[in-house]
Structures are given as structure tokens and as C-alpha cells.
C-alpha angles and dihedrals in degrees: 000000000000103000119228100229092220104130129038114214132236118000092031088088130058127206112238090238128196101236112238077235101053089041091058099054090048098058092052088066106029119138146155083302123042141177114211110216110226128181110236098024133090125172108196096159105091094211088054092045091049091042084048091048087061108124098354104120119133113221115203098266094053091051092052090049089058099037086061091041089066105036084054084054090043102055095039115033096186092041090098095150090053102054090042078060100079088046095044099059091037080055093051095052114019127196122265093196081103120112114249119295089014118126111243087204109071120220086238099062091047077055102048094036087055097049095057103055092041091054089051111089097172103057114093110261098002088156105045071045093062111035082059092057097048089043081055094055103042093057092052087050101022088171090059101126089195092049095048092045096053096036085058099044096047092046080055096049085051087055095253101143094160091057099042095045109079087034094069084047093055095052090050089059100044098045123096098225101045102210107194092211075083095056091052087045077064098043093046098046088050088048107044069047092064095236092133088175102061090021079063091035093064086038087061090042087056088047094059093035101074138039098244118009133217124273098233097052086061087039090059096038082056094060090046096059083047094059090049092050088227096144095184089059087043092051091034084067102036096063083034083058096042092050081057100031116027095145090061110097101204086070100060085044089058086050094055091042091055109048073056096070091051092046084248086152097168091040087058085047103059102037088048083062105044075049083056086044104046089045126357112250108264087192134081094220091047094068090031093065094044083056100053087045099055091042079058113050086042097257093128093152088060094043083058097053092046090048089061104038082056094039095115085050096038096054086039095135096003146061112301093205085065082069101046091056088046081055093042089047097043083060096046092050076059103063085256099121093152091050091055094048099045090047093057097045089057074067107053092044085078103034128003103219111178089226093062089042088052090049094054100040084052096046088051086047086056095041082055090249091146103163093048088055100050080054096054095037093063082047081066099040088052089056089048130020098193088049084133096172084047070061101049101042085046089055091046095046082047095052088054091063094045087254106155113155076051087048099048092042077064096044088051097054088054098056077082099066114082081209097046097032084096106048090047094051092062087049099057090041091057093047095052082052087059096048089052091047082049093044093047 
């Protein structure tokens, strides 16, 4: 399954960390009532910052247990493990000494706790540590915006995008702000989690949410649809992209692609050409397929145009002058002879290059301009005096004007190609044939 590249992993995301410093201000005034101090959060509504302040009285114990836990900090920075030591067995065995429907384990020790596995890289396991302990938190104050936020971030670093999904989501819809990166957090870890239907459901939640939405979101949403094979969602966002986005041109191309599907043929034509027309293709394949739809379709004049607006990209890793004979034939395949010719000789003018005089030899020879392809013909035979097919195109446009010592003269070169000798055999022979019907 082709992955969105929305998120980054570890470090893209950064914990919202109670500052040692912070910490430590808090514990020299904590009481039965206290504030914890978060990076990132600010609760100015009163009624927000009393209903946040619920259960979250420190007893004693638990304030002992913190106070150590940061002089040890303190005192050894890299001790980690040490100072984790006060909280973990606070943690193990908790203090009753709390009033009924009170929690004896703070928000700010599942905080701190947290932290402290999550900062040390080098214990065993610090991450699957610390996303315990923020689980655990959260559950005990399942409306922390702080906790949410970094229990959902750290089940995302681990990979686990089932569990970090609807938790991005959550914290969308508790924060104040509402910042909708969260939601495609969400959509992205559903998706990288390979859960199409409620990836494509946020999508559709960031969609609503704002006034014009980002072209990726509809982008994504696109490619979901894509993945389910459900071809009216995929249409119903592609036109929803192009009434927000008509000067992108991958959405023309999904357009095209789509009335593919459906062997729309002159509907891919024409949205692969508002797509040329919006932005000029940057890829080989691009102008190729609007080509070979207008040649299909029988638009050959336009195939020839295209042709030449793509020429640099179309010769990209092969002969250029391949792609000047595929223009002067497109405009030959639309009754513009002259065009073609006159095209081609632009060309030679510069550089006469035996392919382009074959080319055109061979598009006067079709348009019934004997006489200027026998011309052209010997210009090929001068180059290259074993040009056998020069020979053979020069016989047959002399046939055609009754030509026949001409004819014959070509005939006669051939007889000295092993792959030719055939072919001008018959020729002579039907040309003896000729001489004896004349002579009767």
C-alpha cells in the first residue's frame, strides 16, 4: 500500500515537559490546592483552571516523594534512574492519607515520572516506560490536555498507530484551540495503520472544519478512495479539489486518469489538456499519453502540436530527430502535407540528418509528390550509398509515374542487398513482363 508521507517519526514530535525548574517552584508552595505549571498550556478561563485543579491535591507522601525526586535531579543530572527511584515506589504503593474520590497519585508525578523514562535514552525499554506511565495518567485525568497530547505522541513514536490515532483525535477535540495538524496526525496514523475507512473519515472532518482546505488533504482523500476502488468518491473529490484548486495540474491528470477508467477516451483528452495548458508536463510519459490520446481519438493536428511543445522531454534519452518525423507525420496524418514538409525542412536546414530526409521522402511518396521524393530519395542515396529502402521508396514513386527505366535503375541497385535481392527481382521481372505486353 502506497504510504501518505504526512508525519515524520521520533523526534517530529516534542513531549510537553514540566521544566525541573518549574517543578521545583511548584513543590515549595504546594498545598492542598496546586497549579502545575506545563509548556505549551495555559488555562485562563476560571472555571477551566478549578475544574483542572480537580484531584489534584498532593498528600505529604506524595510531595516527599517529589521533592526527592528532584534534588536527586538536582544533584545528578544524568542519574535519571535515580531520581525515577522516590516516584516509583510512591507509585507502587501510594498513600491512602487522601479524602474520599481523590486520586493518591498527583498529575504531576505521572508527569514527571513520565518524563523521566521518556528523557533516558539509555535505560532498556525507557519508551514502552514511559508510554505506561502516560497511559496511566491519562486514565486517572482523562481531560489533561498535556498528558493526552504526550501519551499520544509517544504510542505514535512505538509504531502504534491504532493506539495513537484516536488519541490525536481526542486532543483535537479537548483543546481549546483546535488545531486541525492534530486531526491529520489522526488521519495519517489511521492511515500508516492501514485503517482506509476512519484514515478517510478525519480527512473528511478536516475537510468541513475550515473554509478552504489544503490541497493535500483532498489529495490524500483522493488516493484513499483509490485504495477502496470506489470510483464516485474518487470523482466526488476530484471535481471538490478542482472547485478549490483549477490551476493544479494533478488534478486534471486524475481527471484524465479517471474518465479512463471509464473508456472515456475524449473526456481524458480533454482534461489531459486543460492539465498541458494549466502547467506544462515536466514528465516524458505525461505528453506521451496526451499523444496517444489525441492520435486516438483522430486528432492528429493536435498530436503534432503537442509533440512539439514536449519535443526536449520526448527525445529525453533518445534521438530527437525520432520526435521531429512522429510531428511532420502527425501533420501529414492531417491532410497538411505542406505543413509537414515544411516543418521538416526547418529542420534540415540545420542539420541534414538522413532520417529526416527519409521521413520526408517517404511523407511526399504518401501525399502522391512523386517527383519531390525521387528528389529526395537520391539525397539519401548520396549520403549513403547502401540506403536500400532510399532504393526501394525511389522504384515504387517511380512506378507511380510510369517511370520505368527510373524504376528499373532502383530495382537494379537493390539486386545487391541479400535482404532486397528478392523484392527487386520481382520488380525487374514485372517489368520485363511489361517490355514483352509493349512489344506485342
Amino acid at each position: 500500500m502506497k504510504k501518505i508521507s504526512t508525519m515524520k517519526k521520533r523526534p517530529f514530535f516534542k513531549l510537553f515537559a514540566v521544566t525541573a525548574l518549574s517543578m521545583a517552584v511548584c513543590l515549595v508552595s504546594l498545598g492542598s490546592s496546586t497549579s502545575v505549571l506545563a509548556a505549551g498550556i495555559s488555562k485562563t478561563d476560571e472555571d477551566k483552571e478549578k475544574s483542572a485543579n480537580e484531584g489534584r491535591r498532593i498528600s505529604p507522601e506524595a510531595q516527599a516523594a517529589l521533592v526527592e525526586a528532584q534534588r536527586r535531579r538536582e544533584t545528578d543530572p544524568d542519574d535519571l534512574a535515580a531520581a525515577r527511584q522516590p516516584l516509583i515506589e510512591f507509585v507502587a504503593a501510594p498513600s491512602a492519607a487522601m479524602t474520599e474520590g481523590e486520586n493518591p497519585i498527583p498529575l504531576v508525578m505521572y508527569q514527571m515520572l513520565a518524563q523521566l523514562w521518556y528523557q533516558d535514552t539509555d535505560a532498556k525499554d525507557n519508551m514502552q516506560e514511559a508510554l505506561k506511565i502516560f497511559k496511566a495518567g491519562h486514565e486517572a485525568y482523562p481531560e489533561d490536555e498535556m498528558l493526552l497530547r504526550n501519551y499520544a505522541v509517544s504510542a505514535y513514536e512505538l509504531e502504534q498507530f491504532a493506539v495513537a490515532a484516536p488519541l490525536f483525535e481526542r486532543y483535537y477535540d479537548l483543546s481549546e484551540t483546535h488545531e486541525v495538524k492534530f486531526l491529520s496526525y489522526a488521519a495519517a496514523a489511521f492511515y500508516i495503520g492501514e485503517n482506509l475507512k476512519e484514515s478517510k473519515r478525519v480527512y473528511i472532518r478536516m475537510i468541513d472544519a475550515v473554509e478552504i482546505p489544503e490541497s493535500t488533504w483532498l489529495e490524500q482523500i483522493i488516493s484513499i478512495c483509490m485504495e477502496q476502488e470506489d470510483q464516485p468518491e474518487v470523482d466526488k473529490y476530484i471535481k471538490m479539489a478542482l472547485e478549490f484548486y483549477p490551476m493544479e495540474r494533478k488534478y486534471w491528470n486524475l481527471m484524465a486518469n479517471s474518465f479512463l477508467t471509464k473508456e472515456d477516451y475524449r473526456g481524458a483528452t480533454s482534461a489531459y489538456e486543460i492539465a498541458a495548458f494549466v502547467e506544462s508536463p515536466d514528465k516524458k510519459g505525461q505528453w506521451k499519453n496526451l499523444i496517444e490520446l489525441y492520435n486516438y481519438v483522430g486528432l492528429p493536428l493536435r498530436s503534432a502540436k503537442s509533440i512539439q511543445k514536449g519535443l526536449n522531454l520526448l527525445a529525453e534519452g533518445g534521438q530527437p530527430e525520432d520526435q521531429h518525423i512522429l510531428v511532420a507525420e502527425a501533420y501529414a496524418r492531417g491532410a497538411r502535407v505542406d505543413r509537414a514538409i515544411s516543418y521538416l525542412d526547418g529542420i534540415l536546414a540545420k542539420n541534414k540528418n538522413f532520417k529526416l530526409l527519409m521521413a520526408k521522402g517517404k511523407i511526399l511518396y504518401e501525399g502522391r509528390r512523386n517527383k519531390e521524393a525521387i528528389a529526395v530519395f537520391d539525397e539519401c542515396i548520396e549520403k549513403n550509398a547502401k540506403a536500400w529502402d532510399a532504393y526501394r521508396m525511389k522504384a515504387f514513386a517511380a512506378w507511380d509515374l510510369k517511370e520505368w527505366e527510373v524504376a528499373k535503375e532502383a530495382f537494379d541497385s537493390m539486386l545487391n542487398s541479400k535482404d532486397y535481392r528478392l523484392m527487386a527481382q520481382d520488380g525487374i521481372a514485372m517489368l520485363e513482363d511489361l517490355d514483352k505486353a509493349k512489344a506485342e
